[in-house]
C-alpha positions as CSV (number, residue, x, y, z in Angstrom):
1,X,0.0,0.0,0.0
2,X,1.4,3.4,-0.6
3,X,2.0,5.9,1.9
4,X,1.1,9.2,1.5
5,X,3.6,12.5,2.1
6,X,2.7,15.6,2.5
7,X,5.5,18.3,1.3
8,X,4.8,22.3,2.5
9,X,7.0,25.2,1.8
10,X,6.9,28.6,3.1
11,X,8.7,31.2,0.7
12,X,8.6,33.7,3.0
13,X,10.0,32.5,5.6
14,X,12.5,29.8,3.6
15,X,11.0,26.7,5.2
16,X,10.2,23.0,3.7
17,X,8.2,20.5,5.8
18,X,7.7,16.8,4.7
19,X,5.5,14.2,7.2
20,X,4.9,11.0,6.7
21,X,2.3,11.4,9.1
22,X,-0.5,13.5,11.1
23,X,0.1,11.7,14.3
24,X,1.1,14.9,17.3
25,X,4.5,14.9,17.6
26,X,7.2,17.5,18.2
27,X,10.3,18.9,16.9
28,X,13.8,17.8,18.1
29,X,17.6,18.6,16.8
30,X,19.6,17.0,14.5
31,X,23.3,17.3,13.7
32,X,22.8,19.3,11.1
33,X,21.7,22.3,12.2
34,X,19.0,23.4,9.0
35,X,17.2,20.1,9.9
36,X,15.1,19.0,12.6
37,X,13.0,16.2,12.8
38,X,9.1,15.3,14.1
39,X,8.8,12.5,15.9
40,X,6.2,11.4,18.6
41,X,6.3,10.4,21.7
42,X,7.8,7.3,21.4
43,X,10.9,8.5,19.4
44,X,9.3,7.6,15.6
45,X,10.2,9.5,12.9
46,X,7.2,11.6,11.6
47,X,8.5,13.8,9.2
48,X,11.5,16.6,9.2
49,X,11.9,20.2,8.3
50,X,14.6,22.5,6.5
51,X,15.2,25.9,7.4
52,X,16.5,28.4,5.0
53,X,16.1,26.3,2.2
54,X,17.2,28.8,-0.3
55,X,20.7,28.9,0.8
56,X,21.0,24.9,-0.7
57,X,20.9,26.1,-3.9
58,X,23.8,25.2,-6.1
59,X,25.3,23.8,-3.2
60,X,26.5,20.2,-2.7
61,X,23.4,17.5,-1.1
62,X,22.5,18.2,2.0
63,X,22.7,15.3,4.8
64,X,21.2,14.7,8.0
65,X,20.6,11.4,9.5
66,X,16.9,11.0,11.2
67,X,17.2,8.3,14.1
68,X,14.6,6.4,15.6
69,X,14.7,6.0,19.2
């Protein structure tokens, strides 16, 4: 079965969300410091955002590992 994503950007304010689902969950830190992560309570991944997306452009892949509890 396929699992639907929803994708939002903000322009104004230079912000791309993607979650992979609409369960509540909350924000926490990654290592990379334009990404943070939505997981629940229980430490699943539930989607991740960037911040200041625009600065990316023409630059190499950005990385950021998104861990599980």
């Amino acid at each position: 079965m396929a699992q639907q994503v929803k994708i939002w950007f903000d322009d104004e304010g230079d912000f791309l969300e993607v979650r992979f689902s609409d369960k509540s969950g909350f924000m926490r830190e990654t290592k990379n410091d334009a990404v943070m992560e939505r997981v629940d309570e229980d430490g699943n991944i539930l989607g991740f955002s960037i911040m200041q997306v625009s600065r990316l452009a023409g630059q190499k892949p950005l990385v950021a590992e998104l861990t599980p509890a």
